[in-house]
N, C-alpha and C positions, 0 to 999 in steps of 0.2 A: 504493500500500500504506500501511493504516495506521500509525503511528508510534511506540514506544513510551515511558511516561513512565520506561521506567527507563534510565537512565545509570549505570554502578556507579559508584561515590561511591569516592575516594581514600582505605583506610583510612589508618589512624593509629593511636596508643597506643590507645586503650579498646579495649576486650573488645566487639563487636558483637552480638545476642544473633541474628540469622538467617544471617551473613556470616564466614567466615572469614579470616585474614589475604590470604592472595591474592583473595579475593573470591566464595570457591568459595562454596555454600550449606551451610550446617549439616545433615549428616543426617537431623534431625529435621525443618528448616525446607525438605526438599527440593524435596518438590511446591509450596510457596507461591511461593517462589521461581520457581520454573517458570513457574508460572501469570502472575503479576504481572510477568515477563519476556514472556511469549508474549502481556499484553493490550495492546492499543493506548493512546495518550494519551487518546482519545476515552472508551473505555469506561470507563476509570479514572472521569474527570469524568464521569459519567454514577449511575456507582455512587456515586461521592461526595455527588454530587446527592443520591439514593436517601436515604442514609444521614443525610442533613442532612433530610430530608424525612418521614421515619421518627419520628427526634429529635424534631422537631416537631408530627408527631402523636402520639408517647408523651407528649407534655408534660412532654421529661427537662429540668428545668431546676436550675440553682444559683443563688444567691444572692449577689451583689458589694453591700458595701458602701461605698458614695462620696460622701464629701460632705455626708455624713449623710444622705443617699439609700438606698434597697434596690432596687438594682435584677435584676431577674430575668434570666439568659441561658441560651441553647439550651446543653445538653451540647456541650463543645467535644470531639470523638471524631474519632481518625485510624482509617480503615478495614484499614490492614494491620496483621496482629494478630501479637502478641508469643509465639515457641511456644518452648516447653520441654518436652526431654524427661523423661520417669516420671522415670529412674533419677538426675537429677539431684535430681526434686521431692521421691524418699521421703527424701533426707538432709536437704533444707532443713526437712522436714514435721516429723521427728525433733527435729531440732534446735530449732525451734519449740515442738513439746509442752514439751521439758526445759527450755525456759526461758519459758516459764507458768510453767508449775509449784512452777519456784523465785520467780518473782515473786508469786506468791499465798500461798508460805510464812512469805517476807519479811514480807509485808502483816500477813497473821497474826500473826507472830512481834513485831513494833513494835507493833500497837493490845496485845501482852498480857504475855507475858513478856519482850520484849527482850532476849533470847539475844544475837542478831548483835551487838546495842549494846555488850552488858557484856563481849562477846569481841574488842572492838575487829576486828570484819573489816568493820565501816563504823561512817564516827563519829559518835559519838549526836547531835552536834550539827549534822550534815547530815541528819539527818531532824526530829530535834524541834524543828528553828527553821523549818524549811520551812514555808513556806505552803500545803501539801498535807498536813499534817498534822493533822486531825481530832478535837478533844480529846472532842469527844462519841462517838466511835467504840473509846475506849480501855476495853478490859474485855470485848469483844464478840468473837464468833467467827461468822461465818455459815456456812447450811448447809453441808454437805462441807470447808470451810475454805475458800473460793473465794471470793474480793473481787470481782477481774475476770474478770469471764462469758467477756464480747466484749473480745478485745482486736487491737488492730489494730497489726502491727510492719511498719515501713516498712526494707525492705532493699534494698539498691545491688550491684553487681557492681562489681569494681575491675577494670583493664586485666589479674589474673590470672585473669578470669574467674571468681574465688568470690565465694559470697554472704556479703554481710556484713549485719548488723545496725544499723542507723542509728539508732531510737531506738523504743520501745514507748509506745502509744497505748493507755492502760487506762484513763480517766476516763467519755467519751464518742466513743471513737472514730467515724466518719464515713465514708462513703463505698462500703461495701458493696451500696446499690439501684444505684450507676453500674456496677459489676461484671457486677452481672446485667444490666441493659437494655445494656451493651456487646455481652453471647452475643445479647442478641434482635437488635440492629438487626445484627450482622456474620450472621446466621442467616439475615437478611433483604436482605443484599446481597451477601455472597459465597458463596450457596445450594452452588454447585461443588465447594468446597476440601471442605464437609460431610462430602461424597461419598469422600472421599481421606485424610481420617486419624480416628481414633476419639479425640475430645476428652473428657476428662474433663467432665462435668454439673457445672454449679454452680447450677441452676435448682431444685434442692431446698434453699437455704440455708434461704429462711423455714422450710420444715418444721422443717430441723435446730437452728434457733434458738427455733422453738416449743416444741420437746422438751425444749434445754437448759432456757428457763424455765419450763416445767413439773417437770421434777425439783426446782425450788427450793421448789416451795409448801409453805407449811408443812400443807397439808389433801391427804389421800391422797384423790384426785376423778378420775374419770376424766378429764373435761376443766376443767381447773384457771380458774380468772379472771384472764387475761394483759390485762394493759393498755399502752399505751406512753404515755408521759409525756411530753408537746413544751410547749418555752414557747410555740409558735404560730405562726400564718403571716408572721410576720416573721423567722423565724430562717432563716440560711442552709441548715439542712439537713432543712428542713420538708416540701421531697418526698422525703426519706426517709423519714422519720418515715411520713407516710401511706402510700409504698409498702410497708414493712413491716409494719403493723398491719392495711395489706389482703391480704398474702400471708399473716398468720398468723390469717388471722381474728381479731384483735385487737380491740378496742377503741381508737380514739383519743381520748385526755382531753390536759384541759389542768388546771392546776392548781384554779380553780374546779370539776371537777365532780366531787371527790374533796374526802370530808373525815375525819377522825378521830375515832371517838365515844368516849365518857367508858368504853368498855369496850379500848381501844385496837385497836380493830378499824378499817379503813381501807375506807370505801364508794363506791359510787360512783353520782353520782344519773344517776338515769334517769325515764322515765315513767310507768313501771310502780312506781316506788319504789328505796329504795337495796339496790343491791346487792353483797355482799361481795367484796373485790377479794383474789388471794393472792397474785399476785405483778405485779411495775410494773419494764415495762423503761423505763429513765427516761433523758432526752435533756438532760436539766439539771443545768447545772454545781450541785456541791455548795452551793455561797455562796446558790445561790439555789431549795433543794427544800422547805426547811423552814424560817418564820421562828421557829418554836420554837425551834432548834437553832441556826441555821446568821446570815445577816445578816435583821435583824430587820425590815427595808425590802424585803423581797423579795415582789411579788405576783402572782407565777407559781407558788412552790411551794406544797407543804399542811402549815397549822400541824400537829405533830401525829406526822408523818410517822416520824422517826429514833426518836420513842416505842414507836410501832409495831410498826419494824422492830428493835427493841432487845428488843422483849416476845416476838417471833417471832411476832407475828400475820399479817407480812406479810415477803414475799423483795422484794429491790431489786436489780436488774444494772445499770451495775453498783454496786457497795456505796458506800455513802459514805465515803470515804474511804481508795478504790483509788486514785485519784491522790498519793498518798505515795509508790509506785513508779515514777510519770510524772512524772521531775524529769530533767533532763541532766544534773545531777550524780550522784544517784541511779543512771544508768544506767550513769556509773564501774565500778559496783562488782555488776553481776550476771554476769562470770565468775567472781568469788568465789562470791558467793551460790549458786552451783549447785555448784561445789563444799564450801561449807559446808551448804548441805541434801541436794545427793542424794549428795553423796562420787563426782559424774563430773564430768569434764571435757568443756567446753561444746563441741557439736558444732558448731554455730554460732559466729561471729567476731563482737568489737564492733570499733568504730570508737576506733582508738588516742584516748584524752581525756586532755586538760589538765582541770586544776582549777583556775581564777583563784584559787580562797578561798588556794590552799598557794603559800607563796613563790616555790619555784622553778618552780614552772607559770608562775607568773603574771609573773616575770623572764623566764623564752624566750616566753611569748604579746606579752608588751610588746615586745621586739624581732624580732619575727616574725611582725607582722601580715598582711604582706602575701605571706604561704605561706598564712594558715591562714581557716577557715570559724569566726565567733565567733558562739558562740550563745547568747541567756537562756537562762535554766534551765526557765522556764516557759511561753514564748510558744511558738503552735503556727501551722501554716498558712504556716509561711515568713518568717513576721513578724519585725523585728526581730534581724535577723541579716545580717554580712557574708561576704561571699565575700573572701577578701583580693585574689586575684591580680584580681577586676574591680572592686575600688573604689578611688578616687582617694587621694589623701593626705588631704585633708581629713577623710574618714571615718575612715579608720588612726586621725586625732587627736583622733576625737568618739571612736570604739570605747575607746580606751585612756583616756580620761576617765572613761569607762561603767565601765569596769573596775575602775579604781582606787577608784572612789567606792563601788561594789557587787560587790566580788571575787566573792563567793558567788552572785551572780547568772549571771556566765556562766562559759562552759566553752569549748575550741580544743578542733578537732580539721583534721586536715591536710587539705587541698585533694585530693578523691577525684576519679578518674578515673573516673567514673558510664559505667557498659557504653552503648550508642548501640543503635539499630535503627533499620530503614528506614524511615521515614513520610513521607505524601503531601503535601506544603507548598507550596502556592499550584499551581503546573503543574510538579511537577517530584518525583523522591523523591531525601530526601538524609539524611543519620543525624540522629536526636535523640537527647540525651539521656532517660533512663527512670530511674525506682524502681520499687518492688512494695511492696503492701500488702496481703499476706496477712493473715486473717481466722480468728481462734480463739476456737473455743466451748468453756468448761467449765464443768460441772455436776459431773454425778453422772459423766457422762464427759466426753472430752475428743476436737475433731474439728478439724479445720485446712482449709479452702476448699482443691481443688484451683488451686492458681493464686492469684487475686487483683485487685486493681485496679491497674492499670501505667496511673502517671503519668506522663506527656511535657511536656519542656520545647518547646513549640514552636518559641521564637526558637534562631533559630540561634548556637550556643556556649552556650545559659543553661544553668546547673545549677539554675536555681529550677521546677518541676514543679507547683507548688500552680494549683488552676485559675481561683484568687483573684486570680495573679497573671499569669495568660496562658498557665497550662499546659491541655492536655488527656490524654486516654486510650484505649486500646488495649485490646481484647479481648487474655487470657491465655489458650493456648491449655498445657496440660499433655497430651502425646500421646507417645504409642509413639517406643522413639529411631529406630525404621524404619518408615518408614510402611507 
């Protein structure tokens, strides 16, 4: 008889998102369970085969930079997929819209009248010295008052099983095509479980992302001129870019084929001649879209551009200089902010923050390194940040150098108990750590991805999830809490 690769795995403190404390299966996660208990070691490797094979002819690949190197790798993807049920997703869903909302008020509210500022509920000098702060963007309001279209918030379970908030991705967030080609290839190798629970679709995002930038155009057209904007096939997220601008029948430009004319109209050449572009979903960091505006050495973006889009002859998702709300300091202070714009209290949790910049943050962060997660304020992707309980002393004493020299650069927050779930690791299933990164579209409306991209730490005990760094990902499955 053949053998199976599951073993239940010793729980422990985290919150398990398919396993309950004795080891029973989660309501929701009942049949997967089943299944994945009833298939042999053989079949498992088999499918996993499948699924790496899959991968490979989709051409899902990411980007590692090394060495000064770019080198390209296969989607690193575990086949058993991460399920939650509805009635947990509509409170997270909720609590997602309200806090958009309030971050694109904020946004608003700092390029124009700075309300927040002159009311002390954040301080004028954690936004206007930041380096996300935009001086050519002050005076301006874009369509509907929405800075960040797409925004992407990465949130954790702690061992009490709620969702928390860990930080919001509103410049360029990343990683939405892995989401979806996770539903194809697990569609394509676990055809059965299909059969057994009714998953929410996420294979409409392009449509839903099309829509959103279509409300922005400043020209009422039936089908409006969406472009997407990539600095090129060297950037790490360059098969997105093309995956997206091919779901949305898009255009893909790069900076040269877009230029600005003396009417501040923004075109885009082609064959046939130039033709008017109305709105640019754009994949490049601010510093580098417009040398008009922005750094003057940049030759990936188009002179011209923040002209443009100042004059409303052209929409930009997201705006330049929506990243004034994607700071870790910044991110202190939007349980305020939603009670300072919508007068509710955040249905969603953040993650308790230090502030190195305030004395006594940065007194218990100095003696307490080795409890806490120290993070820039502005590096993204995992970078540049310690775990305390796994780095040695040595680091404690580079960290707290970093700190004192640039208070205002990082932020502590405590060492989280990140929820686990079962995944296939080498011949064997044993728990990893997870995040989620749900996925928020707002325009004229406002829609939230059922589910999202669930990152895995592979190595055993890491909390680092980035795929830059040896993490991979899981299909989210959002289903009925009874199958």
């Amino acid at each position: 008889m053949a053998t199976s690769s599951w073993q239940p795995y010793q729980q422990d403190e985290h919150y398990d998102e398919l396993l309950t404390k004795t080891g029973r299966s989660r309501a929701a996660a009942k049949r997967a369970v089943q299944f994945l208990r009833n298939s042999s070691h053989e079949a498992l490797l088999q499918r996993r085969a499948a699924a790496d094979l899959t991968i490979k002819e989709m051409g899902v690949s990411f980007t590692v930079y090394s060495d000064g190197e770019n080198i390209d790798r296969a989607w690193p993807f575990d086949l058993i997929p991460r399920i939650i049920p509805t009635s947990t997703w509509q409170h997270v869903s909720k609590g997602l819209v309200q806090r958009n909302k309030a971050l694109n008020r904020f946004i608003d509210d700092v390029y124009n009248r700075q309300k927040i500022l002159k009311d002390g509920v954040v301080p004028a000098e954690t936004v206007l010295e930041s380096p996300n702060f935009k001086k050519p963007c002050v005076g301006f309001s874009p369509k509907h008052g929405v800075w960040a279209n797409i925004c992407g918030s990465d949130l954790i379970r702690d061992r009490d099983g709620q969702f928390y908030v860990l930080e919001d991705n509103l410049r360029v967030p990343s990683g939405v095509s892995y989401m979806l080609e996770n539903r194809e290839v697990t569609k394509r190798v676990l055809p059965e479980l299909f059969e057994h629970y009714s998953i929410r679709p996420v294979d409409d995002y392009p449509a839903k992302l099309f829509r959103m930038l279509a409300s922005l155009s400043p020209r009422s057209r039936a089908k409006p001129c969406v472009v997407v904007l990539t600095p090129g096939i060297f950037n790490s997220a360059y098969f997105e870019h093309a995956y997206l601008a091919q779901g949305m029948g898009a255009e893909l430009v790069e900076g040269a084929d877009l230029s600005v004319d003396d009417d501040d109209f923004v075109y885009m050449h082609t064959v046939e001649g130039p033709v008017r572009v109305d709105v640019i979903y754009r994949r490049i960091d601010d510093d580098f879209m417009d040398p008009e505006a922005f750094r003057e050495d940049s030759a990936l973006g188009v002179a011209g551009l923040t002209r443009a889009w100042r004059a409303g002859k052209v929409a930009i998702a997201n705006a330049p200089g929506s990243g004034v709300a994607d700071d870790k300091v910044v991110y202190a202070f939007v349980p305020e902010m939603i009670r300072y714009y919508l007068k509710e209290e955040p249905l969603l949790a953040s993650v308790p923050t230090y502030l190195c910049m305030h004395e006594q943050d940065r007194e218990y962060v100095l003696n307490n390194l080795e409890k806490l997660v120290v993070k820039p304020a502005n590096e993204s992707g995992g970078y540049g940040l310690m775990v305390g309980p796994h780095a040695d002393t040595k680091t404690h004493r580079k960290f707290a150098k970093l700190i004192e020299d640039n208070p205002r650069n990082y932020i502590a927050q405590p060492t989280l108990s990140l929820s686990t779930a079962p995944t296939f690791v080498d011949h064997t299933i044993e728990p990893r750590h997870l995040d989620l990164r749900p996925f928020i579209l707002q325009g004229a409306d406002t829609w939230v991805t059922p589910g999202g991209l669930t990152r895995v730490a592979m190595r055993k005990g890491s909390l680092v999830v980035n795929s830059s760094q040896g993490g991979g990902s899981k299909d989210t499955w959002i289903v009925e809490d009874t199958p």
